[in-house]
N, C-alpha and C positions, 0 to 999 in steps of 0.2 A: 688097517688103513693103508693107501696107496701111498708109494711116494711122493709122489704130487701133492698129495694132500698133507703129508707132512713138511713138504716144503713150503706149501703155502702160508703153513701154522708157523714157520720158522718167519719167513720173510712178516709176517703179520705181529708172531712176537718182538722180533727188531723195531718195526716201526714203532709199536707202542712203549717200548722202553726208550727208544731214541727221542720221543717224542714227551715222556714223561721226562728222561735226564734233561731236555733244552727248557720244560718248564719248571722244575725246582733250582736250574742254575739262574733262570728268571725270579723265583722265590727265593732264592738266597741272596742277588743282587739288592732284590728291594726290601732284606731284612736287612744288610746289612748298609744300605743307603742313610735305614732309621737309622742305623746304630749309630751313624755318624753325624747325622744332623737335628736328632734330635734335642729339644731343651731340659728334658726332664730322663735324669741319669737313669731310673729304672727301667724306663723304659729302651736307652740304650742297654741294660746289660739286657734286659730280657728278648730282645730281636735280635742280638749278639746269642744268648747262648739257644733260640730258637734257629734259629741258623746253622749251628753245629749240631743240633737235633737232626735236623732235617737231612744234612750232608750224611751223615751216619747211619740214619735209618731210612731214607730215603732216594735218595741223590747217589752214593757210592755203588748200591744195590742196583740201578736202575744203571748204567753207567758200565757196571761190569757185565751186567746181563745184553745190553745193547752192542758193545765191543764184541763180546764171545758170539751173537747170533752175527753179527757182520761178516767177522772172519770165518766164521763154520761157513755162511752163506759163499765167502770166496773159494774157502776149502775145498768145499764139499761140490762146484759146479765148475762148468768149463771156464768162468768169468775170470779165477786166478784172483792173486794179488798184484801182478805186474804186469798182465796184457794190454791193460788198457788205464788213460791217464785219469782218468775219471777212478777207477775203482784206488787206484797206487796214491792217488789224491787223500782219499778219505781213509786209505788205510795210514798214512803218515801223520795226518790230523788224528785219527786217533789214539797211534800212539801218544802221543806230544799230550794228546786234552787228560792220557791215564798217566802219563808220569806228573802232570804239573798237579791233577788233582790228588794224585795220592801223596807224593812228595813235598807238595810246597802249600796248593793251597788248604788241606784239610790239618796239616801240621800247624799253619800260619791262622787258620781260624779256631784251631781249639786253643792257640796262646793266646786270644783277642777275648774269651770268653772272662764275665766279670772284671775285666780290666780296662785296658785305657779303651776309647773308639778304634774299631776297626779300621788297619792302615789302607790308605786310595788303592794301592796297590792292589789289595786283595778286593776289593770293591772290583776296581777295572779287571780283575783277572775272573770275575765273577759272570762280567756282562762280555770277559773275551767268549768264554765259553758256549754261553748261548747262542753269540755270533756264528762262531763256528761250527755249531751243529745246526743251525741253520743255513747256511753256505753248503754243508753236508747233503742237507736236505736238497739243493735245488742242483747239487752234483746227480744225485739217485734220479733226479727227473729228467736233467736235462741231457745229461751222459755227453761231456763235449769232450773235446781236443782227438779223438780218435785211441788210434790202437799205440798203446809203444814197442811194443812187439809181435809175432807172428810165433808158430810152434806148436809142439801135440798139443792137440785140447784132451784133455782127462774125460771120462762121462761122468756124469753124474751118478753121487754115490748112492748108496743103495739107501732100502728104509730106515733102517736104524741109525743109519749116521743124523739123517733129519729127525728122527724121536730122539734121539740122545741130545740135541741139540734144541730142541722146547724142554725137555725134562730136566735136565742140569741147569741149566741157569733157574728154573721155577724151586729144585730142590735147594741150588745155593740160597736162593733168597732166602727160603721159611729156614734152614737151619741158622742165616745167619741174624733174621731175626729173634729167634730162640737164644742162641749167643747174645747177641746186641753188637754184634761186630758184623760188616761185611767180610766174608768168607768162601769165595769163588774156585775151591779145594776140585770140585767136580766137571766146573766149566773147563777149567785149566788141562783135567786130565783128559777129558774128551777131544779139544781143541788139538792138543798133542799125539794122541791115536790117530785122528783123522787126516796130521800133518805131514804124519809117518806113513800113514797108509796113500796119501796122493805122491808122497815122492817115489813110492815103490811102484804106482799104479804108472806114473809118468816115464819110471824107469823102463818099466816093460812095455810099454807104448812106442819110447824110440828105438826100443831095438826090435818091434813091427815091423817086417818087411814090407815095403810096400806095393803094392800088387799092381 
C-alpha cells in the first residue's frame, strides 16, 4: 500500500476513535448522572459500576488509541506540534484530557463503584471531557489563529511509519482486551521511534545548505 493511503487510514482511524472517546465520555456522564440521581440505590450502584466497565474496556482504549494516532499524525508530517496554534492547541488538551483521565478520573470512579453516589465533581469532569473533544473537533475543521512559528518543514515519513501507526494502536487494544487492562506498551514505543527519528530528520534538514 501507498503512503498516502496509509495516511489516510491513520487520519480515519484518529477520527473514529476520537469520535468513539467524546461518545463514551457522553456515556459515562449520563451513567453516572443516574448514579447520582437516582431513587432506587441498585440502580445507582449498577450505572456506577457500569461506568467503570466502560472506562476500562472501552473509553481508556479508545482515548489512547486516538492520542497515539494524533501525535504520530503530527510526527510523522510537516504539521509539527508547535507550528501552528491550532495543532499546539489540541496537543495540550490532550495532554491535560490523558493525565486527568488516567490520574484522577478513572482512580476517582473505581472508588465511587458500590459505594456512596458518584461525587459532582467526577460527573462535571465527565461532561469537561466530552466538551473538549468536541472543541477538538472544530479545532481539526476550522484550523484558526494561524502559524506560531516558521522553520524546516520535515517531509513526510515514509510507509511504514503510517502502518505502524494503524497497527499498534489496533494491536494495543485486542491485547489489552485479552488482559482486561488498557495496555498502549506498543503505541508508546512507535510514537518514540518516530520522535527520535524527526528530530534526527530535522537535524539534518538544518544543516541543508540552502541553494
Amino acid at each position: 500500500m501507498r503512503t498516502k493511503t496509509w495516511r489516510q487510514l491513520t487520519v480515519w482511524l484518529h477520527i473514529v476513535t476520537s469520535v468513539g472517546w467524546m461518545g463514551q465520555a457522553l456515556a459515562l456522564f449520563t451513567l453516572l448522572v443516574i448514579g447520582r440521581t437516582s431513587e432506587d440505590r441498585e440502580i445507582r450502584v449498577a450505572a456506577t459500576s457500569m461506568a467503570h466497565e466502560i472506562d476500562t474496556f472501552l473509553l481508556a482504549p479508545l482515548a489512547n488509541a486516538s492520542a497515539f494516532t494524533g501525535f504520530m499524525l503530527a510526527a510523522a508530517t510537516a504539521w509539527g506540534f508547535t507550528r501552528h496554534w491550532w495543532v499546539l492547541a489540541k496537543f495540550a488538551i490532550t495532554l491535560v484530557q490523558l493525565y486527568a483521565g488516567i490520574f484522577l478520573l478513572s482512580g476517582a470512579l473505581r472508588d465511587s463503584v458500590g459505594g456512596d453516589p458518584p461525587p459532582v465533581a467526577l460527573v462535571a469532569g465527565t461532561a469537561l471531557m466530552a466538551s473538549a473533544l468536541a472543541f477538538q473537533a472544530w479545532l481539526s475543521v476550522a484550523k484558526p489563529w494561524g502559524k506560531v512559528r516558521s522553520g524546516v518543514k520535515p517531509p513526510t515519513a515514509p510507509t511504514w511509519v503510517f502502518a505502524a501507526a494503524v497497527l499498534a494502536p489496533l494491536t494495543d487494544i485486542t491485547v489489552g482486551l485479552l488482559l482486561g487492562y488498557p495496555l498502549p506498551a506498543l503505541s508508546l514505543a512507535v510514537l518514540i521511534i518516530q520522535l527520535v527519528r524527526r528530530r534526527r530528520v530535522l537535524g539534518q534538514a538544518s544543516m541543508t545548505p540552502v541553494a
